[in-house]
N, CA, C and O of each residue as an XYZ file, in Angstrom:
760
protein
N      72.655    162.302    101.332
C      71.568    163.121    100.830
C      71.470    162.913     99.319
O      72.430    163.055     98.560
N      70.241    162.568     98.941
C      69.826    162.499     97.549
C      70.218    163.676     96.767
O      70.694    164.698     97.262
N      69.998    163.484     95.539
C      70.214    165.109     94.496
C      68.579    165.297     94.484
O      68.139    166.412     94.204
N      68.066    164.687     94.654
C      66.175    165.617     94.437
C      66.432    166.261     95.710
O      66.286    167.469     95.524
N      66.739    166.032     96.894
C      66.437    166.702     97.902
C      67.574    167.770     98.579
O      68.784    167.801     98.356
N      66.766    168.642     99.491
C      67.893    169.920    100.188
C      67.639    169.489    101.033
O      66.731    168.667    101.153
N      68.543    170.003    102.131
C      68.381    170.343    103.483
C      68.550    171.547    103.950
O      69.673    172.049    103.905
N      67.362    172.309    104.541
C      68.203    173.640    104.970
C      67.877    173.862    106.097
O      67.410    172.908    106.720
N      67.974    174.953    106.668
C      68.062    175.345    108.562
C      67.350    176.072    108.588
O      67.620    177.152    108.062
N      66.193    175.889    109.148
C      65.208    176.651    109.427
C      65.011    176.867    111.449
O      64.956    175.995    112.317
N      64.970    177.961    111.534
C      64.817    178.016    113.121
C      65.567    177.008    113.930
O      65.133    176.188    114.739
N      66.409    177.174    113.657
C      67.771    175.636    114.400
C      67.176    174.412    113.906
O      67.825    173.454    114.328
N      66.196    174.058    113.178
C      65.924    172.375    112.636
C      66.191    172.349    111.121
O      65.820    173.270    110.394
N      66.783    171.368    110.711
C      66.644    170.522    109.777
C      65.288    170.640    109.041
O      64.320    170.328    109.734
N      64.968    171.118    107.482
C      64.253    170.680    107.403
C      64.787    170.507    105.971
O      65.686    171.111    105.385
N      63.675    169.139    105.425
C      63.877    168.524    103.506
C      63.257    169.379    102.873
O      62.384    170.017    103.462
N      63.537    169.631    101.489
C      62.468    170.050    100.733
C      63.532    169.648     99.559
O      64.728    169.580     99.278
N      61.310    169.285     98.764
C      61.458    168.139     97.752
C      60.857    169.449     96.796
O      60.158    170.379     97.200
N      61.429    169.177     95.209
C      60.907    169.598     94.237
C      59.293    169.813     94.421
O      58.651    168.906     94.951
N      58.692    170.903     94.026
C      56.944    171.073     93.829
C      56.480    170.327     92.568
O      55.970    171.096     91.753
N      56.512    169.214     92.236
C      56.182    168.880     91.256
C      54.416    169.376     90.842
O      54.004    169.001     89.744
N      53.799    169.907     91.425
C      52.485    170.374     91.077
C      52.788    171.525     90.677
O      52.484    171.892     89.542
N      53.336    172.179     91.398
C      53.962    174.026     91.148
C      54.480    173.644     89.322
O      53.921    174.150     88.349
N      55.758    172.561     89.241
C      56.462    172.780     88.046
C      55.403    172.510     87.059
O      55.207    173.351     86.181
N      54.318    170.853     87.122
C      53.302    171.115     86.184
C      52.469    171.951     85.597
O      51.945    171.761     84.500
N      52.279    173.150     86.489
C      51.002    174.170     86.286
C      51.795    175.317     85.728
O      51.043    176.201     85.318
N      52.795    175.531     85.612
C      53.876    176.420     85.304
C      54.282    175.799     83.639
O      54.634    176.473     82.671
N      54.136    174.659     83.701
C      54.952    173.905     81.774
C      52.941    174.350     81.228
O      52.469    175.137     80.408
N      52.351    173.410     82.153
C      50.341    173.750     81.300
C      50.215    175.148     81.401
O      49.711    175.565     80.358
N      50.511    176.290     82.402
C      50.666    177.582     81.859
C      50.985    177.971     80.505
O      50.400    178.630     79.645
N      52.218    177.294     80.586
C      53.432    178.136     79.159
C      52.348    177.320     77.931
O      52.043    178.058     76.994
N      51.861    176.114     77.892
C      51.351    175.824     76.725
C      50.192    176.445     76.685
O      50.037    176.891     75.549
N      49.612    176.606     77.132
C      48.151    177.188     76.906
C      48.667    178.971     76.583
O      47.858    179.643     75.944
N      49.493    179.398     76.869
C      49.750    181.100     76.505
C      50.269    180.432     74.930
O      49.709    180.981     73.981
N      51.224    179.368     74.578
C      51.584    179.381     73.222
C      50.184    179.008     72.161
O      50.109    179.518     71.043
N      49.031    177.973     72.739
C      48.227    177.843     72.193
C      47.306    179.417     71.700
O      46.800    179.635     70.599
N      47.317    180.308     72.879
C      46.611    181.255     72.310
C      46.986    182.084     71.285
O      46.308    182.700     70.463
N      48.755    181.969     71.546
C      49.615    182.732     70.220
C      49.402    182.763     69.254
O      49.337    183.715     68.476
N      49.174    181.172     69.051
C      49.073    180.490     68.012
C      47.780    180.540     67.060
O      47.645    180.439     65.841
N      46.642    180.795     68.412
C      45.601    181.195     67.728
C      44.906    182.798     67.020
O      44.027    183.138     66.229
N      45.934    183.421     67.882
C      45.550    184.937     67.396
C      46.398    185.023     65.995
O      45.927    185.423     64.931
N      47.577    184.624     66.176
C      48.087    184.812     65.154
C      47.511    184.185     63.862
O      47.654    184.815     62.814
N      46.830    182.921     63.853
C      45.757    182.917     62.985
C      45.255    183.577     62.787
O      45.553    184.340     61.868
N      44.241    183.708     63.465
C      43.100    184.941     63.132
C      43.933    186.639     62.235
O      43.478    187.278     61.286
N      44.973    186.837     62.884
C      45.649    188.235     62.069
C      46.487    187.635     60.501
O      47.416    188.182     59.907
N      45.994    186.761     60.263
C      46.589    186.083     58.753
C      45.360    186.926     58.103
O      45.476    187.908     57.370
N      44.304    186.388     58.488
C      42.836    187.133     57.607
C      42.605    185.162     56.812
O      43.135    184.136     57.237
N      41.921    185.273     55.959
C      41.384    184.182     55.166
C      42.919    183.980     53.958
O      43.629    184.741     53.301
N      42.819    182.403     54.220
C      43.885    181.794     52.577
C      43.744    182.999     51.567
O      42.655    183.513     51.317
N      44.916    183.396     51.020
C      45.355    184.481     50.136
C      45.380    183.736     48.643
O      45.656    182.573     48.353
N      44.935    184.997     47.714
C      44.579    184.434     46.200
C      46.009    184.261     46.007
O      46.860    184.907     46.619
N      46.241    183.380     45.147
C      47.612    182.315     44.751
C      48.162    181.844     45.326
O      49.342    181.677     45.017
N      47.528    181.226     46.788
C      48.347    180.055     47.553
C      47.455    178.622     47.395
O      46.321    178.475     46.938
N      48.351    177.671     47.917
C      47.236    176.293     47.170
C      46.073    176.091     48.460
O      46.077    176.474     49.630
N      45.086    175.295     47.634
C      43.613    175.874     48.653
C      43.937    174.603     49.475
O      44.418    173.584     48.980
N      43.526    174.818     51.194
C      44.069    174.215     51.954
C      42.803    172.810     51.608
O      41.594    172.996     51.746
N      43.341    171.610     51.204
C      42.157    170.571     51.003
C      41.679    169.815     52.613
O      42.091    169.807     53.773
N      40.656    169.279     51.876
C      39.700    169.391     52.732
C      38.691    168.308     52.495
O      39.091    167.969     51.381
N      37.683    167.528     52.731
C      37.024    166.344     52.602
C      35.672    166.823     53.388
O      35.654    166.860     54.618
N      34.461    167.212     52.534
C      33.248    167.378     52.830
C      32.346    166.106     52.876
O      32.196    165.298     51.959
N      31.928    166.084     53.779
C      30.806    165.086     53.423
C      29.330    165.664     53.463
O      28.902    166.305     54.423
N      28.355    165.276     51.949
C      27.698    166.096     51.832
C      26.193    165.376     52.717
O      26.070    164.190     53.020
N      25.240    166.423     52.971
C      23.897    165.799     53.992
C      23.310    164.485     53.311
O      22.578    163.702     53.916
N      23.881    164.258     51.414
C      22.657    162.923     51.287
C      24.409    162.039     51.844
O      24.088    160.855     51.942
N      25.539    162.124     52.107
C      26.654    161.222     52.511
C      27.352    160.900     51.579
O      28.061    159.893     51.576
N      27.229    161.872     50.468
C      28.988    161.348     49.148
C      30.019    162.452     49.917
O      29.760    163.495     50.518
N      31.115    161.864     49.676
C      32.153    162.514     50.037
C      32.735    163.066     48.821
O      32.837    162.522     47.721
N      33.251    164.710     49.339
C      33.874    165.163     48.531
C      35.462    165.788     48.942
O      35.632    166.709     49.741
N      36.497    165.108     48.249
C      37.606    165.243     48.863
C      38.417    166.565     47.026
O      38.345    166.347     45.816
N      38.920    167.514     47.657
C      38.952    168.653     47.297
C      40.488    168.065     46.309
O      40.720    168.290     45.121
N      41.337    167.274     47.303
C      42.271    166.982     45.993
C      41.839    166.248     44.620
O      42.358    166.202     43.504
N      40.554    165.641     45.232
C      40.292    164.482     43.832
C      39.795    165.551     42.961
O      40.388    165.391     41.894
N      39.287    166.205     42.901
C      38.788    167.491     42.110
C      39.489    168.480     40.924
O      39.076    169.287     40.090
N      41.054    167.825     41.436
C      41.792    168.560     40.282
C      41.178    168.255     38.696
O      40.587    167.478     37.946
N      41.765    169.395     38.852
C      41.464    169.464     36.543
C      39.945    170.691     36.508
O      39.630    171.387     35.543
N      39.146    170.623     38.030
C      37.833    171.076     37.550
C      38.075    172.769     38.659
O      39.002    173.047     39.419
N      37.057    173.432     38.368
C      37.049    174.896     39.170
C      35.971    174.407     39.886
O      35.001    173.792     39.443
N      36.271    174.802     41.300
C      35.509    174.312     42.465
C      35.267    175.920     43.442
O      36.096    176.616     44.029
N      34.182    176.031     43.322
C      33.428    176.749     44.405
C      33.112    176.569     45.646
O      32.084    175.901     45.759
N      33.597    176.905     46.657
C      33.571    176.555     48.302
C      32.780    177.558     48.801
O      33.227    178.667     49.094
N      31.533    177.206     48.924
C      30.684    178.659     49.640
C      30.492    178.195     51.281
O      29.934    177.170     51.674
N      31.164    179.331     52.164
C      30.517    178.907     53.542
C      29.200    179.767     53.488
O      29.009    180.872     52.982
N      28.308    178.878     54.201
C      27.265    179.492     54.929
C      26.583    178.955     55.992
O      27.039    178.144     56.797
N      25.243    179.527     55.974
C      24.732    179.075     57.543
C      22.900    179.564     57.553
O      22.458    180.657     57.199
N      22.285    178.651     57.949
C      20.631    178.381     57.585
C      20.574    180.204     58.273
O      20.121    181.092     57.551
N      20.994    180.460     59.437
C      20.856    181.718     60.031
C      21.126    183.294     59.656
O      20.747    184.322     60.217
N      22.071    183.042     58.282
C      22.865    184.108     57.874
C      21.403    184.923     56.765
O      20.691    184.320     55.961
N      21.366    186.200     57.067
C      20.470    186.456     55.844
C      21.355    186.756     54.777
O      21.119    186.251     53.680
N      22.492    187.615     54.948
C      23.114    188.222     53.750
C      23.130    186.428     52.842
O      22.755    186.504     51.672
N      23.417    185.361     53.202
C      23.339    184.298     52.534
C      22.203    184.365     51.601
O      22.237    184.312     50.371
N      21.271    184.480     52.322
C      19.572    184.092     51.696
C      20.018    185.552     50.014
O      19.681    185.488     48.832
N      20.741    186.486     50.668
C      20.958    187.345     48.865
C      21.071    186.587     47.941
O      20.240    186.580     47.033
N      22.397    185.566     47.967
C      22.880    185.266     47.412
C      22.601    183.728     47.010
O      23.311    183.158     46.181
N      21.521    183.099     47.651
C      21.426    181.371     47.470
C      20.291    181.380     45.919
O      19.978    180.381     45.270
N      19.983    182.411     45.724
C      19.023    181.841     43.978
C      20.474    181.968     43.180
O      20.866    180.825     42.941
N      21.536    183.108     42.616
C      21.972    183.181     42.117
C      23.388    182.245     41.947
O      24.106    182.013     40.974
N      23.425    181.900     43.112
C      24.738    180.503     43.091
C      23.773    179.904     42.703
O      23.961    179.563     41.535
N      22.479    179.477     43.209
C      22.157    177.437     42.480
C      21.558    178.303     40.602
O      21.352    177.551     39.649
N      21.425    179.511     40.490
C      21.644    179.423     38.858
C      22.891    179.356     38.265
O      22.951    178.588     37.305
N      23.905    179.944     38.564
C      25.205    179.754     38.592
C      25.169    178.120     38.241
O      25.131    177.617     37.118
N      25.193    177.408     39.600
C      25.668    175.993     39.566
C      24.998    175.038     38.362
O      25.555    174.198     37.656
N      23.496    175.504     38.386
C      22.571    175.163     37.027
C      23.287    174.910     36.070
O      23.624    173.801     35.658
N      23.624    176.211     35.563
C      24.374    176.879     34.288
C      25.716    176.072     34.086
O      25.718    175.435     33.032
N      26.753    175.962     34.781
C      27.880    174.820     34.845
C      27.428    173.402     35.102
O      27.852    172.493     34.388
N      26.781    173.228     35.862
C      26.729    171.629     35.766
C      26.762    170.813     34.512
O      27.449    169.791     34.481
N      26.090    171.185     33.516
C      26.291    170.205     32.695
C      27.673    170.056     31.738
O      27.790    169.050     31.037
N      28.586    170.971     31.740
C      29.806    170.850     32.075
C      30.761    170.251     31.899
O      31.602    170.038     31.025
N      30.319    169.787     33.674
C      31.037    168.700     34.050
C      32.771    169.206     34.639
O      33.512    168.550     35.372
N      33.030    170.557     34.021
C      34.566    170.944     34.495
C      34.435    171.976     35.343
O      35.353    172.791     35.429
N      33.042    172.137     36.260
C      32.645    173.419     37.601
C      32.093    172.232     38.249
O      31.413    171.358     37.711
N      32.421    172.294     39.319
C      31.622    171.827     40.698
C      31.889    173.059     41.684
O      32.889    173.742     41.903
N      30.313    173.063     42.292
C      29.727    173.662     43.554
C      30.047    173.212     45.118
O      28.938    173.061     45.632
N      30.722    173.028     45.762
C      30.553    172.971     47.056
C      29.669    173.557     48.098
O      29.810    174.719     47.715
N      29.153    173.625     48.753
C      28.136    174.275     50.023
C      28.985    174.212     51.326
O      29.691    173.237     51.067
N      29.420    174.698     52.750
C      29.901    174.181     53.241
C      29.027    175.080     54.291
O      29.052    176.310     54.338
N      28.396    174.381     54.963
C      27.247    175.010     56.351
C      27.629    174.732     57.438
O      27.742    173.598     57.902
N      27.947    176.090     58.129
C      28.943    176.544     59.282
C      28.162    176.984     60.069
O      27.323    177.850     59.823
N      28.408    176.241     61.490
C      28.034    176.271     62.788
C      26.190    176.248     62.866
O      25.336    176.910     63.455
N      26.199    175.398     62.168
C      24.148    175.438     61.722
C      23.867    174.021     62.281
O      24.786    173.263     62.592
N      22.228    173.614     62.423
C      22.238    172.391     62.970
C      21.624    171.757     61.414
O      21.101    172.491     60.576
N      21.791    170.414     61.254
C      21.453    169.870     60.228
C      20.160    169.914     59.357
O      20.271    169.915     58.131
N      18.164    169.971     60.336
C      17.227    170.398     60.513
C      17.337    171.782     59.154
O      17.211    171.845     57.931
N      17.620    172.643     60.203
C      17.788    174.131     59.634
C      18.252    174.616     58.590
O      18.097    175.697     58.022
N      19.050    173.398     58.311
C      20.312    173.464     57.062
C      19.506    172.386     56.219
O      20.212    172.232     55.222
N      18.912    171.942     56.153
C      17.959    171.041     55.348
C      16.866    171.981     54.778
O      16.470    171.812     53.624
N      16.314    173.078     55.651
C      15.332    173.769     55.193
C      15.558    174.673     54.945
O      14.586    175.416     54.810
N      16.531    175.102     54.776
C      17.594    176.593     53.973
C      17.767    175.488     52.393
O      17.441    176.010     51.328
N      18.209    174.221     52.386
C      18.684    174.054     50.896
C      16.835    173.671     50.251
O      16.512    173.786     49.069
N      16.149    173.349     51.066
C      14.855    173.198     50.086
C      14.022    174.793     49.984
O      13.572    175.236     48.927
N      13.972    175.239     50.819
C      13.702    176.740     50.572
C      14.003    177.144     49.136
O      13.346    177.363     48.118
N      15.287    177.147     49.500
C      16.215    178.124     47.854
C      16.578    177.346     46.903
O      17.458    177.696     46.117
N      15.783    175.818     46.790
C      15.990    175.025     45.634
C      17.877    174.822     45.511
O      18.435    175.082     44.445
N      18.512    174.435     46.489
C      19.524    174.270     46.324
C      20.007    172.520     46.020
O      19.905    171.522     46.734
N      20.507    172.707     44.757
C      20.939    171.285     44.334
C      22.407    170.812     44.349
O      22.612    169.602     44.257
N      23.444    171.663     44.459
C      24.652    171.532     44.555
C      25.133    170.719     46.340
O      24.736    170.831     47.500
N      26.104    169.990     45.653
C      26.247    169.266     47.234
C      27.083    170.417     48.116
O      28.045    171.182     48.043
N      25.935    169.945     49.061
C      26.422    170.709     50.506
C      26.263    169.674     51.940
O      25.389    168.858     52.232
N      27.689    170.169     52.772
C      26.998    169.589     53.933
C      27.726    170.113     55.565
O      28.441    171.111     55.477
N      27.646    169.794     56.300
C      28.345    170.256     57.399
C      29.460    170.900     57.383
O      30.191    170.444     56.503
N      29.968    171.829     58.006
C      31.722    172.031     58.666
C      31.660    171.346     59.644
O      31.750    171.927     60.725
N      31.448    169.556     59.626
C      32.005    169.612     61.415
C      32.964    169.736     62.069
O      33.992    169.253     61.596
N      33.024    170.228     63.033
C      34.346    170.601     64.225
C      34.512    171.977     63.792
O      35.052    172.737     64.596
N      34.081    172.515     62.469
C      34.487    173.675     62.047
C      35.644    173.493     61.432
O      36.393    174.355     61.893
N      36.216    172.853     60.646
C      37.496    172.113     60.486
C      37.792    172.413     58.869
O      38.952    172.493     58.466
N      36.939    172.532     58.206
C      37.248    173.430     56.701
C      37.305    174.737     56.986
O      38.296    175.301     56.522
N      36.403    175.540     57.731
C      36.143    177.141     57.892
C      37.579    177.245     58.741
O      38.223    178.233     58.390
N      38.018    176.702     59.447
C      39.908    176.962     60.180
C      40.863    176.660     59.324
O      42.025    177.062     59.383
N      40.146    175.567     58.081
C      41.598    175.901     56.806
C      41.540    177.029     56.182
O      42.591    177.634     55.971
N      40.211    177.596     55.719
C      40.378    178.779     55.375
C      40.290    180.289     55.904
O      39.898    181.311     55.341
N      40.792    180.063     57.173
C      40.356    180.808     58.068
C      39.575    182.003     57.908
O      40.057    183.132     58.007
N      38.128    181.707     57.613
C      36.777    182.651     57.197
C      36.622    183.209     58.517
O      36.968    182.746     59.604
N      36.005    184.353     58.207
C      35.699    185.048     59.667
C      34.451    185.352     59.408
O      34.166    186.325     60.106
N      33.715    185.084     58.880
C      32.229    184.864     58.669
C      31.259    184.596     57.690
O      31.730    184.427     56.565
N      30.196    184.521     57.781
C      29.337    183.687     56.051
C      28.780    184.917     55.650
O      28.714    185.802     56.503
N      28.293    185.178     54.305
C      29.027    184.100     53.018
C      30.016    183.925     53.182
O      30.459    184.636     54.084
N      30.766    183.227     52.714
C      32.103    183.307     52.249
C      32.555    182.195     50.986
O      32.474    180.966     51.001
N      32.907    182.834     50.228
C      33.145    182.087     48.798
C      34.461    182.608     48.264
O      34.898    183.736     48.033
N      35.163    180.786     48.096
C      36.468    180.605     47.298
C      35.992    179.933     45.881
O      35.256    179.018     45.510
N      36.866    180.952     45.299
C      36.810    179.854     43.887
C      38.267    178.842     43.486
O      39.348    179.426     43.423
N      38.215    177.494     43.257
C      39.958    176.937     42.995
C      39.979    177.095     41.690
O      38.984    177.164     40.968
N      41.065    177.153     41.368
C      41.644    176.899     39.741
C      41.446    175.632     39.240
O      40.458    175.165     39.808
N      41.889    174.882     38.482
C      41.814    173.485     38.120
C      43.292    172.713     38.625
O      43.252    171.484     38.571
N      44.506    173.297     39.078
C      44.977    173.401     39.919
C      45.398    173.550     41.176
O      46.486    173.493     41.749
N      44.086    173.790     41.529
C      44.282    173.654     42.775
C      44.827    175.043     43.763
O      45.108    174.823     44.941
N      44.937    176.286     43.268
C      45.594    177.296     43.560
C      44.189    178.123     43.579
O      43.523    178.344     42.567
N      43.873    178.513     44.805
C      42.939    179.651     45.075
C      43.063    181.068     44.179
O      43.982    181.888     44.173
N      41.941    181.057     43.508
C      41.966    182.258     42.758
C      41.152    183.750     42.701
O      41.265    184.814     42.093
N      40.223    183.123     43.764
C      38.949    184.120     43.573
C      38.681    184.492     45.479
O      38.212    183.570     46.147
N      38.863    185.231     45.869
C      37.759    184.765     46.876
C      37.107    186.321     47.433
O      37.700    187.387     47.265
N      35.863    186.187     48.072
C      34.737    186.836     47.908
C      33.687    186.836     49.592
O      32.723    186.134     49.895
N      34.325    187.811     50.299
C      33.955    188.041     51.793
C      32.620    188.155     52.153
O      32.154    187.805     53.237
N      31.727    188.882     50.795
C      30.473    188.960     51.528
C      29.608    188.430     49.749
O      30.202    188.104     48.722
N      28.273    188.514     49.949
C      27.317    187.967     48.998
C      27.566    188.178     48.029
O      27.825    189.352     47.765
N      27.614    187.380     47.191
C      27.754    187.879     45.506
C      26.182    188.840     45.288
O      25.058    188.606     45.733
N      26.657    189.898     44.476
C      25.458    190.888     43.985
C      24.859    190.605     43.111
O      23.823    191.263     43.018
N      25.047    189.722     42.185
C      24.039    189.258     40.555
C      24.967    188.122     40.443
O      26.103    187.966     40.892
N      24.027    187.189     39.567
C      24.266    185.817     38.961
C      25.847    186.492     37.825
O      26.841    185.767     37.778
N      25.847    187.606     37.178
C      26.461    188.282     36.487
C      28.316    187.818     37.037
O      29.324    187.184     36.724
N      27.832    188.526     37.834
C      29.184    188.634     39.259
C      29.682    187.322     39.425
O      30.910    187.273     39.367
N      29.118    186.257     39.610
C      29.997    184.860     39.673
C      30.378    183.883     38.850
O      31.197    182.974     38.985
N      29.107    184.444     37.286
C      29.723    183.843     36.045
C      31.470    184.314     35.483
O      32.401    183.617     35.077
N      31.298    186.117     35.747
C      32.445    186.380     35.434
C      33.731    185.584     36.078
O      34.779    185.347     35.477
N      33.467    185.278     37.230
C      34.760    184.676     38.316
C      34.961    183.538     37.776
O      36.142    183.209     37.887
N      34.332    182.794     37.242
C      34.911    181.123     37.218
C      34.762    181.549     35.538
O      35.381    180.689     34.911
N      34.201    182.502     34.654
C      34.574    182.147     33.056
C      35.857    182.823     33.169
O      36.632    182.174     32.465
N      36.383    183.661     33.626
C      38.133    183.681     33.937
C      39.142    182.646     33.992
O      40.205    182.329     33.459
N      38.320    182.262     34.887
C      39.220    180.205     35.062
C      39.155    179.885     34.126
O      40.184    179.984     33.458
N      38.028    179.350     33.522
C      37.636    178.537     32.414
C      38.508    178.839     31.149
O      39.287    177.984     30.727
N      38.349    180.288     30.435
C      39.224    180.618     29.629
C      40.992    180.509     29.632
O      41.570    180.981     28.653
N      41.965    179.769     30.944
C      42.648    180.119     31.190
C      43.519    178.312     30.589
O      44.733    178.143     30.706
Protein backbone atom coordinates (compact mmCIF):
# COMPACT_ATOMS: atom_id res chain seq x y z
CA UNK A 1 0.00 0.00 0.00
CA UNK A 2 1.15 3.41 -1.10
CA UNK A 3 1.49 6.42 1.56
CA UNK A 4 -1.14 8.63 -0.62
CA UNK A 5 -3.54 5.93 -0.13
CA UNK A 6 -5.86 4.17 2.90
CA UNK A 7 -7.64 1.32 3.05
CA UNK A 8 -10.53 1.06 5.22
CA UNK A 9 -13.60 -1.38 5.90
CA UNK A 10 -16.52 -0.31 4.94
CA UNK A 11 -19.59 -2.79 5.19
CA UNK A 12 -17.14 -5.96 5.08
CA UNK A 13 -15.31 -4.44 1.69
CA UNK A 14 -12.21 -2.94 1.17
CA UNK A 15 -12.40 0.26 0.11
CA UNK A 16 -9.20 3.09 -1.20
CA UNK A 17 -9.41 6.48 -0.54
CA UNK A 18 -7.23 8.94 -2.19
CA UNK A 19 -6.49 12.49 -0.93
CA UNK A 20 -9.47 15.21 -2.28
CA UNK A 21 -7.19 17.13 -4.05
CA UNK A 22 -10.15 19.53 -5.25
CA UNK A 23 -11.51 19.69 -1.55
CA UNK A 24 -7.60 20.66 -0.45
CA UNK A 25 -7.43 23.34 -3.46
CA UNK A 26 -10.66 25.22 -2.62
CA UNK A 27 -9.78 25.18 1.05
CA UNK A 28 -5.71 26.88 0.35
CA UNK A 29 -8.06 29.55 -2.64
CA UNK A 30 -10.46 29.94 0.39
CA UNK A 31 -7.70 30.92 2.96
CA UNK A 32 -6.20 33.36 0.24
CA UNK A 33 -8.98 35.18 -0.79
CA UNK A 34 -10.17 35.74 3.25
CA UNK A 35 -6.26 37.07 3.59
CA UNK A 36 -6.74 39.19 0.44
CA UNK A 37 -9.79 40.81 1.97
CA UNK A 38 -7.77 41.41 5.31
CA UNK A 39 -5.54 42.91 3.59
CA UNK A 40 -7.84 45.07 1.95
CA UNK A 41 -9.92 46.36 4.80
CA UNK A 42 -7.13 46.90 6.65
CA UNK A 43 -6.17 49.35 4.04
CA UNK A 44 -9.02 51.10 3.86
CA UNK A 45 -8.91 51.57 8.13
CA UNK A 46 -5.26 53.26 7.59
CA UNK A 47 -7.45 56.36 6.16
CA UNK A 48 -5.20 58.32 3.35
CA UNK A 49 -0.89 58.57 3.51
CA UNK A 50 -0.29 60.55 6.84
CA UNK A 51 1.44 64.17 6.88
CA UNK A 52 5.27 63.28 7.42
CA UNK A 53 5.52 60.01 5.77
CA UNK A 54 7.33 59.88 2.27
CA UNK A 55 4.64 60.37 -0.57
CA UNK A 56 4.09 56.99 -2.02
CA UNK A 57 5.67 57.77 -5.85
CA UNK A 58 3.99 57.26 -8.56
CA UNK A 59 4.32 57.91 -12.56
CA UNK A 60 1.37 59.89 -14.21
CA UNK A 61 0.98 60.02 -17.59
CA UNK A 62 -0.57 63.16 -18.57
CA UNK A 63 -3.80 63.21 -21.53
CA UNK A 64 -1.32 65.30 -24.11
CA UNK A 65 1.36 61.83 -23.03
CA UNK A 66 4.50 63.47 -20.96
CA UNK A 67 5.16 61.45 -18.19
CA UNK A 68 5.41 62.53 -14.87
CA UNK A 69 7.37 60.40 -12.48
CA UNK A 70 6.98 61.92 -8.81
CA UNK A 71 10.63 60.88 -7.77
CA UNK A 72 12.15 63.00 -10.61
CA UNK A 73 10.42 65.97 -9.04
CA UNK A 74 12.54 66.24 -6.05
CA UNK A 75 13.86 69.73 -5.03
CA UNK A 76 10.22 71.15 -6.27
CA UNK A 77 6.59 71.22 -4.12
CA UNK A 78 4.23 69.12 -6.02
CA UNK A 79 0.49 69.21 -5.78
CA UNK A 80 -1.45 65.88 -6.40
CA UNK A 81 -5.13 66.79 -6.84
CA UNK A 82 -7.51 63.72 -7.33
CA UNK A 83 -10.52 64.37 -9.16
CA UNK A 84 -13.19 63.38 -11.47
CA UNK A 85 -15.20 65.22 -14.61
CA UNK A 86 -18.40 63.97 -12.30
CA UNK A 87 -17.47 65.37 -8.89
CA UNK A 88 -19.16 68.87 -8.35
CA UNK A 89 -17.52 69.73 -5.02
CA UNK A 90 -14.38 69.58 -7.67
CA UNK A 91 -16.00 72.11 -10.11
CA UNK A 92 -15.58 74.60 -6.35
CA UNK A 93 -12.42 74.28 -6.49
CA UNK A 94 -10.97 73.94 -10.37
CA UNK A 95 -10.74 78.14 -11.04
CA UNK A 96 -8.80 78.55 -7.88
CA UNK A 97 -6.11 75.65 -8.28
CA UNK A 98 -5.46 76.64 -12.16
CA UNK A 99 -4.96 80.40 -10.46
CA UNK A 100 -2.93 78.92 -7.90
CA UNK A 101 -0.94 76.89 -10.59
CA UNK A 102 -0.86 80.32 -12.82
CA UNK A 103 0.67 82.12 -9.98
CA UNK A 104 3.64 79.36 -9.38
CA UNK A 105 4.37 78.34 -12.67
CA UNK A 106 6.65 80.71 -13.58
CA UNK A 107 8.66 79.63 -10.76
CA UNK A 108 9.58 76.81 -11.89
CA UNK A 109 10.06 75.27 -8.01
CA UNK A 110 5.76 74.33 -7.81
CA UNK A 111 4.41 71.87 -10.12
CA UNK A 112 0.64 70.96 -10.35
CA UNK A 113 -0.39 67.48 -10.86
CA UNK A 114 -4.21 66.59 -11.84
CA UNK A 115 -4.88 63.03 -11.25
CA UNK A 116 -8.64 62.02 -12.77
CA UNK A 117 -10.17 59.16 -10.95
CA UNK A 118 -12.46 56.66 -12.25
CA UNK A 119 -13.65 59.27 -15.20
CA UNK A 120 -13.63 58.39 -18.90
CA UNK A 121 -11.08 60.38 -20.91
CA UNK A 122 -14.02 62.40 -23.25
CA UNK A 123 -15.44 63.83 -19.94
CA UNK A 124 -12.16 64.51 -18.46
CA UNK A 125 -11.15 66.46 -21.54
CA UNK A 126 -14.23 68.63 -21.13
CA UNK A 127 -13.92 69.24 -17.37
CA UNK A 128 -10.08 70.56 -18.15
CA UNK A 129 -11.37 72.92 -21.12
CA UNK A 130 -14.42 74.04 -19.25
CA UNK A 131 -12.29 75.38 -16.20
CA UNK A 132 -9.35 76.50 -18.37
CA UNK A 133 -7.21 73.96 -16.79
CA UNK A 134 -3.51 74.10 -17.86
CA UNK A 135 -1.61 72.12 -15.34
CA UNK A 136 -0.79 68.51 -16.43
CA UNK A 137 -3.34 66.11 -15.70
CA UNK A 138 -4.22 62.70 -16.68
CA UNK A 139 -5.73 59.35 -15.82
CA UNK A 140 -5.51 57.08 -12.51
CA UNK A 141 -5.41 54.03 -14.56
CA UNK A 142 -6.17 50.81 -12.73
CA UNK A 143 -6.73 53.34 -10.00
CA UNK A 144 -3.18 52.70 -9.03
CA UNK A 145 -2.03 56.29 -7.65
CA UNK A 146 -5.55 56.85 -5.71
CA UNK A 147 -4.50 53.03 -3.78
CA UNK A 148 -1.02 54.68 -3.02
CA UNK A 149 -2.67 57.23 -1.41
CA UNK A 150 -5.37 55.56 -0.28
CA UNK A 151 -8.09 58.56 -1.04
CA UNK A 152 -11.51 57.70 -0.27
CA UNK A 153 -12.88 60.21 -2.47
CA UNK A 154 -12.43 63.51 -4.83
CA UNK A 155 -11.20 66.27 -4.27
CA UNK A 156 -8.50 65.15 -2.80
CA UNK A 157 -5.27 67.15 -2.56
CA UNK A 158 -1.62 66.32 -1.34
CA UNK A 159 0.90 68.76 -1.20
CA UNK A 160 4.97 67.15 -1.27
CA UNK A 161 7.77 68.97 0.25
CA UNK A 162 10.79 69.32 -2.00
CA UNK A 163 11.71 66.22 -0.31
CA UNK A 164 9.58 64.29 -0.97
CA UNK A 165 7.75 63.95 2.51
CA UNK A 166 3.95 64.65 2.38
CA UNK A 167 3.10 67.74 4.07
CA UNK A 168 -0.23 69.08 3.44
CA UNK A 169 -3.12 67.12 2.69
CA UNK A 170 -6.69 68.34 2.18
CA UNK A 171 -10.00 65.85 2.03
CA UNK A 172 -12.44 68.06 0.55
CA UNK A 173 -12.30 71.46 -1.85
CA UNK A 174 -10.08 74.10 -1.13
CA UNK A 175 -12.39 77.30 -0.09
CA UNK A 176 -10.36 80.40 -1.73
CA UNK A 177 -7.30 80.69 -3.96
CA UNK A 178 -6.13 82.28 -0.34
CA UNK A 179 -6.27 78.72 1.26
CA UNK A 180 -3.77 76.98 -1.14
CA UNK A 181 -1.33 79.83 -1.55
CA UNK A 182 -0.92 79.64 2.19
CA UNK A 183 -0.13 75.65 1.95
CA UNK A 184 2.69 75.54 -0.48
CA UNK A 185 4.16 79.41 0.69
CA UNK A 186 4.84 77.30 3.99
CA UNK A 187 6.94 74.91 1.88
CA UNK A 188 8.46 77.45 0.00
CA UNK A 189 9.67 79.49 2.99
CA UNK A 190 11.12 76.36 4.56
Amino acid sequence: MSSDNQEIVTNGSLVSERPHWGRILAWVGLAALLVLLFLGLLRTQQGPVAVGSKAPDFTLTSFDGQQYRLADLRGKVVLVNFWASWCKPCEQEAADLEAAWRYYQPRGDVIFLGVDWTDTEKNAMGYLARFDITFPNGPDLGTRISQAYRTTGVPETYIIDRNGILAYVKLSPFLSLNEILQAIDSLLSE
